[in-house]
C-alpha positions in Angstrom: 0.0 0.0 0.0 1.6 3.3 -1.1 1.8 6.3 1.1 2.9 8.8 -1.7 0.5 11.2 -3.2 -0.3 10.8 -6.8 0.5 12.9 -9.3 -3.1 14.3 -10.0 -6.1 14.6 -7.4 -8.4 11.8 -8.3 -12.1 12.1 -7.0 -11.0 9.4 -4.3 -9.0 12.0 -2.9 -12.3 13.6 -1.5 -14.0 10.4 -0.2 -13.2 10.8 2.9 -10.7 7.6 3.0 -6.9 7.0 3.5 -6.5 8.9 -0.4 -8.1 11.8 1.5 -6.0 11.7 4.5 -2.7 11.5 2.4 -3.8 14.3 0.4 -4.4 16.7 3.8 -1.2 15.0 5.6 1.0 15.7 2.8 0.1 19.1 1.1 -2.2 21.0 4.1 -0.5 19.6 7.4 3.0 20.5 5.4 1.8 23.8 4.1 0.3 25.2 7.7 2.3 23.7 10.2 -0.9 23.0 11.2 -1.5 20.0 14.8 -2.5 16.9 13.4 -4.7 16.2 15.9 -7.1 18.6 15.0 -7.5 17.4 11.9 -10.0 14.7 13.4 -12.2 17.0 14.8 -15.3 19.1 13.5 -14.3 22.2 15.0 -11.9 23.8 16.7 -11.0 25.8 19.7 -9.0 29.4 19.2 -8.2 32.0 22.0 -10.0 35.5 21.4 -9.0 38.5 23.3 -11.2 40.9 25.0 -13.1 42.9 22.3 -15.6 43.2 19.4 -14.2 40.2 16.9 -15.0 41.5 13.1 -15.8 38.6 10.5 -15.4 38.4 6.7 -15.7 35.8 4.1 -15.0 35.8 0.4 -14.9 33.6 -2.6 -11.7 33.1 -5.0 -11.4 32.0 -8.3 -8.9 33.6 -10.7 -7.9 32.4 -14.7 -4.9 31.7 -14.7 -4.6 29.9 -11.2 -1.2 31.7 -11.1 0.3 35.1 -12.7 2.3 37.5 -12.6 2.9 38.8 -8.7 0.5 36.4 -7.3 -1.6 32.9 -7.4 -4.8 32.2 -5.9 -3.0 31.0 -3.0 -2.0 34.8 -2.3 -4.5 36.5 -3.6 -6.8 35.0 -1.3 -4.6 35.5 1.7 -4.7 39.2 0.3 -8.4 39.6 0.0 -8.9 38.4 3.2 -6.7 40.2 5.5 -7.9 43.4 3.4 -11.5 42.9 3.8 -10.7 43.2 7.5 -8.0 46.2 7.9 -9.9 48.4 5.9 -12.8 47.7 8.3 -10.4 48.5 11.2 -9.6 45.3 12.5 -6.5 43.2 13.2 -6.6 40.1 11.7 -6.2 37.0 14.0 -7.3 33.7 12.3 -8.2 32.4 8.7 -10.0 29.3 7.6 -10.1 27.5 4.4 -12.4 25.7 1.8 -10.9 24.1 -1.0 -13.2 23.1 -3.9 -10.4 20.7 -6.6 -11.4 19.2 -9.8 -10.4 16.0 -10.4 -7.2 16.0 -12.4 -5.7 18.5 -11.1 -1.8 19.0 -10.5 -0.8 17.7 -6.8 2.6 19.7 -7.8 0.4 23.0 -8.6 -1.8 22.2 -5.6 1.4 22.2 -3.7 2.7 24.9 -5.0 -0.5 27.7 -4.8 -1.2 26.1 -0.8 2.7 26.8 0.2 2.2 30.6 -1.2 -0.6 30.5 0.6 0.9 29.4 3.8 3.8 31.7 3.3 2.0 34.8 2.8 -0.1 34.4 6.1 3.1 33.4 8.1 4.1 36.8 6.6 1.4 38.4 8.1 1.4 37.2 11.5 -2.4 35.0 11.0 -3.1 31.5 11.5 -4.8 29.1 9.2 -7.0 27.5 12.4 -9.4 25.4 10.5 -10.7 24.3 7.0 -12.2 21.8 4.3 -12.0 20.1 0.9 -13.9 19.1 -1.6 -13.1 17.0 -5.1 -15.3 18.0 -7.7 -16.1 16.0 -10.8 -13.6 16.8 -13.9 -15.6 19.2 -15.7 -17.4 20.9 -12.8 -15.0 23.7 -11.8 -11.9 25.7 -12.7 -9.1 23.9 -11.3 -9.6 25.1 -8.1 -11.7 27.4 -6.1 -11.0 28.7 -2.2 -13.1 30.2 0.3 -11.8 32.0 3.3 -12.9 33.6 6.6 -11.1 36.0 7.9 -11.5 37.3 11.9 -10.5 40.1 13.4 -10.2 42.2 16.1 -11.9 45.4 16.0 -10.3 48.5 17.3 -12.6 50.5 19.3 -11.7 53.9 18.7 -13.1 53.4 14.9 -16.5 54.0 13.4 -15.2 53.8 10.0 -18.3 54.2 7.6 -19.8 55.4 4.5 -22.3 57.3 6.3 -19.6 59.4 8.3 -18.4 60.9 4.6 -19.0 64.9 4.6 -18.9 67.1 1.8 -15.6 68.5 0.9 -13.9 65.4 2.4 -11.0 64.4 0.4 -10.5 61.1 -1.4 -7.1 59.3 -1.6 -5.7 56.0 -3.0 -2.7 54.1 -1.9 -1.1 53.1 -4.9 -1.6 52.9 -9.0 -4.8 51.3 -9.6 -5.2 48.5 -12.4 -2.2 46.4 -12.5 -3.8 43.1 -10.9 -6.7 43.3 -13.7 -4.4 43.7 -16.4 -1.3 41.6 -15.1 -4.4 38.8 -15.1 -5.5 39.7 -18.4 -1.7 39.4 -20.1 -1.4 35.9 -18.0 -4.1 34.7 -20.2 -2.3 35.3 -23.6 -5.5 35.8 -25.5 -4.5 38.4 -27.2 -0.7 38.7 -28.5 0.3 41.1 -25.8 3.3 40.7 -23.4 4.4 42.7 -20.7 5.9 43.0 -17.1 2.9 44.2 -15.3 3.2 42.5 -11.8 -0.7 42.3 -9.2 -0.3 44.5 -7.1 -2.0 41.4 -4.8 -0.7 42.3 -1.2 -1.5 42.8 2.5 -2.5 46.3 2.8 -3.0 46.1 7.1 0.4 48.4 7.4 -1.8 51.1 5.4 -4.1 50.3 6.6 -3.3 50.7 10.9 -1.0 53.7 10.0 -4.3 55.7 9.4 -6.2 54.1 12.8 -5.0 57.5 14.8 -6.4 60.1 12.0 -9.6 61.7 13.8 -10.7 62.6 10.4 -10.4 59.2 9.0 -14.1 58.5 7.5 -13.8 55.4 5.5 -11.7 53.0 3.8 -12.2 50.1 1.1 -10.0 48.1 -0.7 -11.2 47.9 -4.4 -11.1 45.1 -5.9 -13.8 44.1 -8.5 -15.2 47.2 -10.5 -12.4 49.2 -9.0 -12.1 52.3 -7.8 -14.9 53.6 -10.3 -17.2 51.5 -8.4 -16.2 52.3 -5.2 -17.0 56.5 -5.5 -20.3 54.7 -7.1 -21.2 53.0 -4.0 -20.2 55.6 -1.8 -22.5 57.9 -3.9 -25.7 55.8 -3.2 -25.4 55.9 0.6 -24.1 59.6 0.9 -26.8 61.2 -1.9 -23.6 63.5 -3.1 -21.7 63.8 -5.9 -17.9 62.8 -6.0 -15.5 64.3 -8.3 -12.3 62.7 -9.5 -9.0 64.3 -11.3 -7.9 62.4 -13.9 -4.1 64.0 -14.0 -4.3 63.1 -10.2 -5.4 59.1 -10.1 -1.7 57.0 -10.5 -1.5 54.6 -13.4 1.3 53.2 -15.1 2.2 54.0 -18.4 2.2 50.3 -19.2 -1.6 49.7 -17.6 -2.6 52.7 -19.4 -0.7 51.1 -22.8 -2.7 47.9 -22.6 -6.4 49.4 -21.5 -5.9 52.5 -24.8 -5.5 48.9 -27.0 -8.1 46.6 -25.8 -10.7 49.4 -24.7 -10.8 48.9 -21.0 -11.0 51.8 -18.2 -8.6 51.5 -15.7 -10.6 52.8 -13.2 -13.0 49.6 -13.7 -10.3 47.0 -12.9 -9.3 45.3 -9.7 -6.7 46.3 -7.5 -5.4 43.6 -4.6 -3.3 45.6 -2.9 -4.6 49.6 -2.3 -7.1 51.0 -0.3 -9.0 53.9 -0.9 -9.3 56.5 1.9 -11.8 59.0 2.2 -10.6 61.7 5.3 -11.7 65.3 6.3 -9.7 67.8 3.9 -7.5 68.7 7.1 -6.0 65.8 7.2 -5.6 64.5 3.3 -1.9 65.9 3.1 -1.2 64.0 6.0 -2.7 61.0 4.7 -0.7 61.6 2.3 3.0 61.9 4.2 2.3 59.0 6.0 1.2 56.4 3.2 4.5 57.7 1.2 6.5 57.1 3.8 5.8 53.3 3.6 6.8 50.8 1.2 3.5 50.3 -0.3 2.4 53.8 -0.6 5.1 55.6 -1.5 3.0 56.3 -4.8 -0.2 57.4 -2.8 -2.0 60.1 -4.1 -5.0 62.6 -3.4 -7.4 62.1 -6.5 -10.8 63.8 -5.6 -13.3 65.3 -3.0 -16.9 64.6 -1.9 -19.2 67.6 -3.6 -22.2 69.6 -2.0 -24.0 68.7 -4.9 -26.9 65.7 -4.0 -26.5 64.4 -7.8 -25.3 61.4 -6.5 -22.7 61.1 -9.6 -19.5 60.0 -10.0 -17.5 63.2 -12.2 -14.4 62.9 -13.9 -12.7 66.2 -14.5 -10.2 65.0 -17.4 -6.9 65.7 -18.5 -8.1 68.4 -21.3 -10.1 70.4 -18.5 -13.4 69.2 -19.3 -15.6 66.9 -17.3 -16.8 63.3 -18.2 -19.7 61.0 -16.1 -18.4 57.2 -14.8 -21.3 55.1 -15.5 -22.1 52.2 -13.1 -20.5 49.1 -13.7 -22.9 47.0 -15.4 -20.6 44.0 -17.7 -18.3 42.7 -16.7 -14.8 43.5 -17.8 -12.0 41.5 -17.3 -14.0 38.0 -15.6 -12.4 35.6 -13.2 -9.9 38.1 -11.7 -10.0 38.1 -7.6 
């Protein structure tokens, strides 16, 4: 009876059986460091400090399974963690579905769950608990995740949409569009090559450097429908317009290259690694020194304001002087990205 893992994850391997077990010990217990004695039970016990514990959950699925700057395995490390800082919470513990169709690499399974291992090592969280499934060849993309992030919530924050005033400024962290379009060139559908890396990252450092700002309204990390869709949703709660300065929102030349060719907006795509801030105009240049001052931000800019008006649109004041409406997202532009 062999103990070694097969080269390709066989619907066996989700049975529930020894194939099962071999599949856990070898790539999950490996990956995580993880007690294999909690592996036979149905739940599991974590310490919680004294507090208000924040909880998130989010779905990943990404084609290709790994490009450029990242792999599912990151990316939904990434999300996670974001989802939380940007809510104002410091992430504790993460757990795991898997969802594998049969046929799939063991090697590439191996690879994308040590990323994912690394990068939440990296940022001080613990993989506490989790699940897989084998799906029927056919039935899914390779491989899907779903994680759960908590946190613990700092209590000096009310961070929400609601708290946004008119005149507020808006900032972002960092250029937007490189995970959409480092994706898209992954795919090779289209001739193009390029060195675009995802900006897929943990954005907590950003994130906590702002927790002391007492004009700090909100924060979001904007991922699908970008940053376009963010001032969209922020429009629909607050009932005012938001205006946006085109010479003033970072994109690379190289983003900007690609989306002129195929006809997408960069504003649309998904970042996996910024935030978007939105803080009293009194405190937007210091927003500003203190995001640049940090690895991830040192490209940070100031790129609009909250208006009086009660429009509720999203204004683009472009680089010829003149001013342009960003519609709501309705297709979808770049699928399969985060």
């Amino acid at each position: 009876m062999s103990n070694k893992l097969d080269d390709f994850i066989s619907l066996a391997h989700g049975n529930g059986g020894r194939f099962m077990r071999q599949l856990i010990d070898d790539i999950f217990l490996q990956s995580f460091g993880a007690d294999p004695n909690q592996v036979q039970k149905d739940a599991v016990h974590v310490p919680l400090p004294a507090g208000n514990i924040m909880v998130t959950t989010d779905g990943f699925t990404v084609k290709p399974l790994e490009f450029p700057g990242g792999n599912i395995g990151s990316l939904a490390v990434h999300g996670t963690l974001n989802d939380l800082a940007v809510a104002g919470a410091k992430p504790l513990y993460l757990t795991l579905s898997v969802f594998i169709e049969e046929g799939f690499s063991t090697n590439t399974l191996r690879r994308i769950i040590g990323s994912m291992a690394q990068h939440a090592k990296q940022n001080d969280v613990t993989i506490v608990a989790g699940d897989t499934k084998v799906l029927p060849r056919g039935e899914a993309n390779g491989l899907y995740f779903s994680m759960t992030g908590l946190g613990l919530c700092n209590p000096q924050l009310q961070l929400d949409m609601n708290n946004i005033q008119a005149g507020d400024s808006i900032l972002v962290s960092g250029p937007v569009g490189d995970h959409g379009i480092a994706v898209m060139l992954a795919r090779e559908e289209f001739g193009l090559q390029g060195n675009i890396q995802s900006d897929s990252a943990s954005v907590t450092v950003l994130a906590e450097a702002l927790y002391s700002i007492d004009g700090l309204r909100f924060m979001r990390d904007p991922t699908r429908g970008g940053i376009a869709t963010v001032m969209h949703e922020i429009t629909q709660v607050i009932q005012r317009s938001i205006q946006l300065d085109e010479t003033q929102i970072p994109v690379r030349d190289e983003v900007q290259s690609v989306c002129s060719m195929l006809g997408y907006d960069p504003l649309y795509l998904a970042c996996e690694g910024r935030i978007v801030a939105v803080v009293a105009s009194k405190d937007a240049d210091r927003v500003l020194s203190i995001w640049r001052s940090l690895p991830n931000g040192n490209e940070a800019r100031i790129i609009g304001s909250v208006l009086q008006e009660s429009y509720a649109e999203v204004i683009l004041k472009t680089e010829l002087g003149g001013e342009r409406f960003l519609e709501e997202l309705e297709d979808d532009p770049l699928p399969r990205i985060c």
